[in-house]
Short mmCIF file of the C-alpha atoms (twelve columns), coordinates in Angstrom:
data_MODEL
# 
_entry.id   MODEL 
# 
loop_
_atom_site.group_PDB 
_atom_site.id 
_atom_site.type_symbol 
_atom_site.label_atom_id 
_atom_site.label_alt_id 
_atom_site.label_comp_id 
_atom_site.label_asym_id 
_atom_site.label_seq_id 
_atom_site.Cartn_x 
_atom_site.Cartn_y 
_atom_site.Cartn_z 
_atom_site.pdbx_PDB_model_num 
ATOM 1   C CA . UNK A 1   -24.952 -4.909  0.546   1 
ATOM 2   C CA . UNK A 2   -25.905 -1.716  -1.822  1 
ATOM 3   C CA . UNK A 3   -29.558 -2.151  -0.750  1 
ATOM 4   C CA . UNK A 4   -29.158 -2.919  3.221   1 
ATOM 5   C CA . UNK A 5   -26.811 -0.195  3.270   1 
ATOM 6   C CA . UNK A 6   -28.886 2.722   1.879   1 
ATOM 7   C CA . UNK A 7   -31.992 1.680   4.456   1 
ATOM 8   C CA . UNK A 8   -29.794 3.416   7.171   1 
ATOM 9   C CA . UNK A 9   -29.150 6.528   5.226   1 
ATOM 10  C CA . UNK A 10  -32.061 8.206   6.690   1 
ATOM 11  C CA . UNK A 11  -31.427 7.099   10.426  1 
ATOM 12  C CA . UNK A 12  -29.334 9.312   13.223  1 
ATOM 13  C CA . UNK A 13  -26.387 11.063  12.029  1 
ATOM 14  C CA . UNK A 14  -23.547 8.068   13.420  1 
ATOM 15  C CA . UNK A 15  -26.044 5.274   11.678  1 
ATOM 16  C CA . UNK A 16  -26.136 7.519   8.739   1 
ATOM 17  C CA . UNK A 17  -22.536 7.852   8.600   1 
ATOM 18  C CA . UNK A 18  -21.365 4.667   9.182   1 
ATOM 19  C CA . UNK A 19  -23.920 3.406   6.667   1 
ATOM 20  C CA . UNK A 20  -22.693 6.212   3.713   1 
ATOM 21  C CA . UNK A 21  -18.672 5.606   4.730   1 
ATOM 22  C CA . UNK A 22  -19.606 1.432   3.614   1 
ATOM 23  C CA . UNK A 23  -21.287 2.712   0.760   1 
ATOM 24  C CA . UNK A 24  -18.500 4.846   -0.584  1 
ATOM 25  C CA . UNK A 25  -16.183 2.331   0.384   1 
ATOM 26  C CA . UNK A 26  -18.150 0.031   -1.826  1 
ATOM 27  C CA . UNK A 27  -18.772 2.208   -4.354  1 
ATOM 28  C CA . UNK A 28  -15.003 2.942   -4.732  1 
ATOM 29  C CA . UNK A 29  -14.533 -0.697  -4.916  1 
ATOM 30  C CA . UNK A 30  -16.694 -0.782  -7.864  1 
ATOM 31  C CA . UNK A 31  -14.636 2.032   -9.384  1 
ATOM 32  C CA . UNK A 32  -17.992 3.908   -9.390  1 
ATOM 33  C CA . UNK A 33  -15.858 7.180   -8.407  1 
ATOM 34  C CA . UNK A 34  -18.556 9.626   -8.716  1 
ATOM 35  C CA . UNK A 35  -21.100 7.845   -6.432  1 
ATOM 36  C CA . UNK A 36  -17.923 7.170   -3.993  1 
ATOM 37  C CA . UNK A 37  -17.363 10.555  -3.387  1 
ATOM 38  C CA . UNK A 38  -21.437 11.197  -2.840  1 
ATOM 39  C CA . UNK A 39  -21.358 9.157   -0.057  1 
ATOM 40  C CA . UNK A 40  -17.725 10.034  1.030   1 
ATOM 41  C CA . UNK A 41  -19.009 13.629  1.491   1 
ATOM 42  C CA . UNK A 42  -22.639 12.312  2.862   1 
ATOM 43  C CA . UNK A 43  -20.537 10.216  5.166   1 
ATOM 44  C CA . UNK A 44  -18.426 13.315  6.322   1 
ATOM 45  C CA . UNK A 45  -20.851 15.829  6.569   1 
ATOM 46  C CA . UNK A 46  -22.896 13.780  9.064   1 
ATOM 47  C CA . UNK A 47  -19.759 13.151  11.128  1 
ATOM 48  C CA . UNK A 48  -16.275 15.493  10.753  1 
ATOM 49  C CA . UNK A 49  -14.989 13.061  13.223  1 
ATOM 50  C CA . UNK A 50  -15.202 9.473   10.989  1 
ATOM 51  C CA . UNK A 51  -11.567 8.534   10.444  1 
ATOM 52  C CA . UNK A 52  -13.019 6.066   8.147   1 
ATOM 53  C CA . UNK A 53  -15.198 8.437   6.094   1 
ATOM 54  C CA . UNK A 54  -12.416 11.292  5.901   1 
ATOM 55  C CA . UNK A 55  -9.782  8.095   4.804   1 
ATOM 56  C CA . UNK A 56  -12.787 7.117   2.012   1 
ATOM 57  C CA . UNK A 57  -12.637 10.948  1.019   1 
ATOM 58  C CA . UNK A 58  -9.015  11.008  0.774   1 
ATOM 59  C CA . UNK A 59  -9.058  8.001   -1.808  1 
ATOM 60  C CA . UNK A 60  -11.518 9.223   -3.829  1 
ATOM 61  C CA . UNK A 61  -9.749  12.519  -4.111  1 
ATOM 62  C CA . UNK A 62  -6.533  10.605  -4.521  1 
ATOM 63  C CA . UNK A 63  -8.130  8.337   -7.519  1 
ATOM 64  C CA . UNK A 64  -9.056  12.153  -8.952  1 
ATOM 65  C CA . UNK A 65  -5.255  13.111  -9.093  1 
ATOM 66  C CA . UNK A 66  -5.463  15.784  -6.535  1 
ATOM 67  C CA . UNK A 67  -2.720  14.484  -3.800  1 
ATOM 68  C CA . UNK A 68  -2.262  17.338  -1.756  1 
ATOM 69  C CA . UNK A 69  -5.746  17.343  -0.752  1 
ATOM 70  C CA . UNK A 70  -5.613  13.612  -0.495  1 
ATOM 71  C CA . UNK A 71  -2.687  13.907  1.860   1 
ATOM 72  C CA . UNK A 72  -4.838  16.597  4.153   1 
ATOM 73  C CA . UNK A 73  -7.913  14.262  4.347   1 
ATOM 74  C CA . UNK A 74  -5.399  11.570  5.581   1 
ATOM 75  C CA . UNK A 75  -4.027  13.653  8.170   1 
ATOM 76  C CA . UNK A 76  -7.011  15.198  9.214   1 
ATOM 77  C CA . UNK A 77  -8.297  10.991  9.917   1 
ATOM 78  C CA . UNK A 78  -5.436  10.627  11.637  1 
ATOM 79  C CA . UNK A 79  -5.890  13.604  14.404  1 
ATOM 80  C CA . UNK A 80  -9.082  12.243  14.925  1 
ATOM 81  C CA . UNK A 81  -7.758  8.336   15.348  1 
ATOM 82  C CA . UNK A 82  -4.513  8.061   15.498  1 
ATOM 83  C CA . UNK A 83  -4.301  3.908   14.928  1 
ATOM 84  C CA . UNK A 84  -6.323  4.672   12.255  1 
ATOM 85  C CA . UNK A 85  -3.880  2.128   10.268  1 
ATOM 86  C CA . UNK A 86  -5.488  2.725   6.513   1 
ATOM 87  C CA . UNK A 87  -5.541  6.173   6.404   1 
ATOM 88  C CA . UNK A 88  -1.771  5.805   7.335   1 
ATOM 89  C CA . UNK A 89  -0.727  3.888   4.634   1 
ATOM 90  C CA . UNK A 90  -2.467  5.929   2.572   1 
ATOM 91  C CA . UNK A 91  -0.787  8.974   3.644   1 
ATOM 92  C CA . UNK A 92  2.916   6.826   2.793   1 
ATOM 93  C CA . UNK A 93  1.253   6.277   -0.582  1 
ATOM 94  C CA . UNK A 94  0.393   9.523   -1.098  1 
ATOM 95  C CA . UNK A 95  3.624   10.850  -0.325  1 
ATOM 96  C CA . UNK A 96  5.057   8.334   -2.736  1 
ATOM 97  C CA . UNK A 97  3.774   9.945   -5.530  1 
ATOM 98  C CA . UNK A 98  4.118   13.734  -4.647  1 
ATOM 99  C CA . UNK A 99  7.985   12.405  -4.147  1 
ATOM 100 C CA . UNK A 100 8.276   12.980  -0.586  1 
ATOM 101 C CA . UNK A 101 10.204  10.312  0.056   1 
ATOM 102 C CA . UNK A 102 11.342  10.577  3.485   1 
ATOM 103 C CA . UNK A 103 8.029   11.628  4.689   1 
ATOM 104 C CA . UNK A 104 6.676   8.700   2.825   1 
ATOM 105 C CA . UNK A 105 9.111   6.546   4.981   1 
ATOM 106 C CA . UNK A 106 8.264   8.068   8.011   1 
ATOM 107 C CA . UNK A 107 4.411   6.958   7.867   1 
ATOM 108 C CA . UNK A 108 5.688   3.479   6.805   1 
ATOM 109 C CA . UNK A 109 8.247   3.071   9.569   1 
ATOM 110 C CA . UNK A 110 5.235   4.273   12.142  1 
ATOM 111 C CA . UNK A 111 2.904   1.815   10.566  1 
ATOM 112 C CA . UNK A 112 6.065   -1.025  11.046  1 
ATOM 113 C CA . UNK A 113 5.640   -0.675  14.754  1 
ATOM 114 C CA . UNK A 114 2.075   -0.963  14.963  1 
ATOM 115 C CA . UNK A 115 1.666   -4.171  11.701  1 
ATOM 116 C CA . UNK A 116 4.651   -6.085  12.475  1 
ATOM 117 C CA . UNK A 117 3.950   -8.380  9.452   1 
ATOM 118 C CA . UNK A 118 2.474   -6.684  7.193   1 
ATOM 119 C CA . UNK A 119 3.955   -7.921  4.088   1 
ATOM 120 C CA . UNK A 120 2.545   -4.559  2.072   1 
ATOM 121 C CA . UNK A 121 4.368   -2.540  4.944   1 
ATOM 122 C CA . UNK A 122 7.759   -4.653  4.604   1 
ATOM 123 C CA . UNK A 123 7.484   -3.846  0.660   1 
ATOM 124 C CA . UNK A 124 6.757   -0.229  0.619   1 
ATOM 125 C CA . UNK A 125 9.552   0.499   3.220   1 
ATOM 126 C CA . UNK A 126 12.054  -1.870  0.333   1 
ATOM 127 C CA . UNK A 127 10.918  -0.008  -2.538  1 
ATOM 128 C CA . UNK A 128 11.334  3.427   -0.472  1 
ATOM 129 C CA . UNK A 129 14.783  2.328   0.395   1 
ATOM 130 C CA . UNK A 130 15.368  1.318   -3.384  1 
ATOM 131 C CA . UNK A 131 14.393  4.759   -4.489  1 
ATOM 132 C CA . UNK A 132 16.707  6.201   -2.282  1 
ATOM 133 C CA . UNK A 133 19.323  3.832   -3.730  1 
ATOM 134 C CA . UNK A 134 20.367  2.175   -0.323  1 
ATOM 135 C CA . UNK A 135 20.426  -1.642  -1.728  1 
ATOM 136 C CA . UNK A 136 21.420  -2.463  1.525   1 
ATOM 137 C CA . UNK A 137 18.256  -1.460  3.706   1 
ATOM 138 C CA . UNK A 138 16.206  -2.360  0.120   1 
ATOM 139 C CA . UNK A 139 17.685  -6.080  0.931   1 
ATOM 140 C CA . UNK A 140 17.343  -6.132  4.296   1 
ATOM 141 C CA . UNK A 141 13.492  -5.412  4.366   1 
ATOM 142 C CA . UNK A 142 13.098  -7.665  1.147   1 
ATOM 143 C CA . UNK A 143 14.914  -10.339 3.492   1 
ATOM 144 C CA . UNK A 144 12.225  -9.416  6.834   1 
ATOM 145 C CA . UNK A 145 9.120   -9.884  3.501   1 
ATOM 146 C CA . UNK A 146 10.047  -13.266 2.897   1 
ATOM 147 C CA . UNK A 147 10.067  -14.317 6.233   1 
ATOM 148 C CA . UNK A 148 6.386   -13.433 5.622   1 
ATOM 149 C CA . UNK A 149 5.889   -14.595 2.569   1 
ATOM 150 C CA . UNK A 150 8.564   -17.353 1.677   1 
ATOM 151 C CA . UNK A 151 7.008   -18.336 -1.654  1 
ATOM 152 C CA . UNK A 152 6.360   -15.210 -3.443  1 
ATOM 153 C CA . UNK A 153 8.236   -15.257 -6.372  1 
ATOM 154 C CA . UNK A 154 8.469   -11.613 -7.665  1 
ATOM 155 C CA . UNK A 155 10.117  -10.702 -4.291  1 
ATOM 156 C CA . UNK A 156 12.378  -13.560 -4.889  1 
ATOM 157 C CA . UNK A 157 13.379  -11.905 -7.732  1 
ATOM 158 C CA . UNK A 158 13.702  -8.535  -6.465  1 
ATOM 159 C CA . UNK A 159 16.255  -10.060 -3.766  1 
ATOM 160 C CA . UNK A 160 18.259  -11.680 -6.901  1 
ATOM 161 C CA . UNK A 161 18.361  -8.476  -9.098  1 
ATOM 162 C CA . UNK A 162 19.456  -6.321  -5.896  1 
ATOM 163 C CA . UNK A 163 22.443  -8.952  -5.198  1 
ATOM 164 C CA . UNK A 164 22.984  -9.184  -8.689  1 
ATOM 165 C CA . UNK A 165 23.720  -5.233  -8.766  1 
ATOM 166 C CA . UNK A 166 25.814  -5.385  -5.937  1 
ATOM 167 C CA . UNK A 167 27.815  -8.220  -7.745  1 
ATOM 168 C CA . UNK A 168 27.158  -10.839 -5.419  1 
ATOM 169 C CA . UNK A 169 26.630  -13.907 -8.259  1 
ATOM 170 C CA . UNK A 170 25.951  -16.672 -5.949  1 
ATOM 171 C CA . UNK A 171 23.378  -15.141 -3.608  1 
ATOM 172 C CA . UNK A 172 21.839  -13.593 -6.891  1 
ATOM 173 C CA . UNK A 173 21.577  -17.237 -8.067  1 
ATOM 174 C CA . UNK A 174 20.059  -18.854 -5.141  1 
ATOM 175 C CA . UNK A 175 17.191  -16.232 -4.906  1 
ATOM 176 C CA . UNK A 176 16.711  -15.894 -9.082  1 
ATOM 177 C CA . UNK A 177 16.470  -19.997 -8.596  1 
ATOM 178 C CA . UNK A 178 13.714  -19.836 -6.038  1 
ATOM 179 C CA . UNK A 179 11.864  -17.152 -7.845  1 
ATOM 180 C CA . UNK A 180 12.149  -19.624 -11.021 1 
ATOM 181 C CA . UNK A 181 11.210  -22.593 -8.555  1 
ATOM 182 C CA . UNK A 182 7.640   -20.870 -7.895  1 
ATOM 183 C CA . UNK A 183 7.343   -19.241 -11.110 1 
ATOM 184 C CA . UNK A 184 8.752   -21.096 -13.948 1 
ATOM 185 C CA . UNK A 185 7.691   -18.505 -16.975 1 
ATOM 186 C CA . UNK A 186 8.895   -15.317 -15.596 1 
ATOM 187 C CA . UNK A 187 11.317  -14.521 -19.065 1 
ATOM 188 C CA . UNK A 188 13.343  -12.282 -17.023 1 
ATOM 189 C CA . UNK A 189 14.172  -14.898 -14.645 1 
ATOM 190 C CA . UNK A 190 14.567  -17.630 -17.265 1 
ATOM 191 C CA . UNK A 191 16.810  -15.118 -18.986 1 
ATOM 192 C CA . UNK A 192 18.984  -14.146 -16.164 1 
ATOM 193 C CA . UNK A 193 19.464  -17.984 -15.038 1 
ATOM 194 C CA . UNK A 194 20.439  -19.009 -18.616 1 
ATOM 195 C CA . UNK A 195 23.423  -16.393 -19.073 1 
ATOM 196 C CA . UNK A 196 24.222  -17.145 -15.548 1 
ATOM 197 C CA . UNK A 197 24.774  -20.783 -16.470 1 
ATOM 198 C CA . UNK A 198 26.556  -20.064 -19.987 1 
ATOM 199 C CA . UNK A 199 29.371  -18.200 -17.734 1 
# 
């Protein structure tokens, strides 16, 4: 992919940014940060108006530590293409970590309407709400995940410890049980399930 990819880099400026925007993309894959940003800035300076190559810029700025600049990068993708779903999430993720929590939600909500399923959507939005410390929402959009994804056992889990909190035992129990059901060596479900059976 490496090799087919780099025969474009000399063509027109589009071919040669579409071809350096894979590269980076691949690059970054490989965790090969230094040639990912190469080609994210090859891939940029042959066409300001790439959503994709400004989003591959953002991560590799984001994988550097440097958020803020992440974030612009992001938005900047996102004036030029707004649907530009990735660069989106991204921008949630990013303000994640700089602890901009509602702003975080907002980009998450926004991709909601547009991914309806997403089960990486459904379980950003939870954990937002769970760092806000609204169990309530937190459960709710744990509840809309496993409609998506009915056998995934650390969400299963998630669901239990939430109830658990809120001292609802029995609900706690049913989804600790199917957590253990699809995972039978997660300790801290094995551990919960055996006090809940010595009371």
């Amino acid at each position: 992919a490496l090799e087919t990819l780099k025969m474009f880099e000399k063509k027109d400026s589009r071919l040669k940014s579409a071809a350096a925007t894979n590269l980076s993309f691949l690059y970054y894959l490989e965790n090969e940060l230094a040639q990912a940003t190469n080609y994210a800035d090859l891939a940029v300076n042959s066409d300001r108006y790439n959503p994709a190559a400004l989003t591959n810029k953002g991560n590799t700025v984001f994988a550097n530590g440097d958020y803020e600049k992440a974030a612009e990068f992001y938005k900047e993708a996102l004036r030029n293409d707004s649907s530009c779903t990735e660069a989106l999430y991204n921008l949630g993720l990013t303000y994640k970590k700089l602890n901009r929590i509602n702003e975080a939600l907002d980009c998450f909500l926004k991709l909601h309407a547009i991914l309806r399923n997403s089960a990486q959507v459904l379980h950003q939005i939870a954990d937002i709400y769970e760092i806000m410390e609204d169990p309530n929402q937190a459960t709710e959009w744990l509840l809309q995940l496993i409609s998506v994804v009915p056998t995934d056992p650390h969400v299963l889990s998630k669901i239990g410890k939430l109830y658990d909190n809120e001292g609802d035992k029995s609900q706690a129990f049913h989804y600790y049980y199917e957590s253990y059901r699809y995972f039978p060596s997660n300790i801290e479900v094995i551990e919960w399930l055996g006090a809940y059976y010595i009371d």
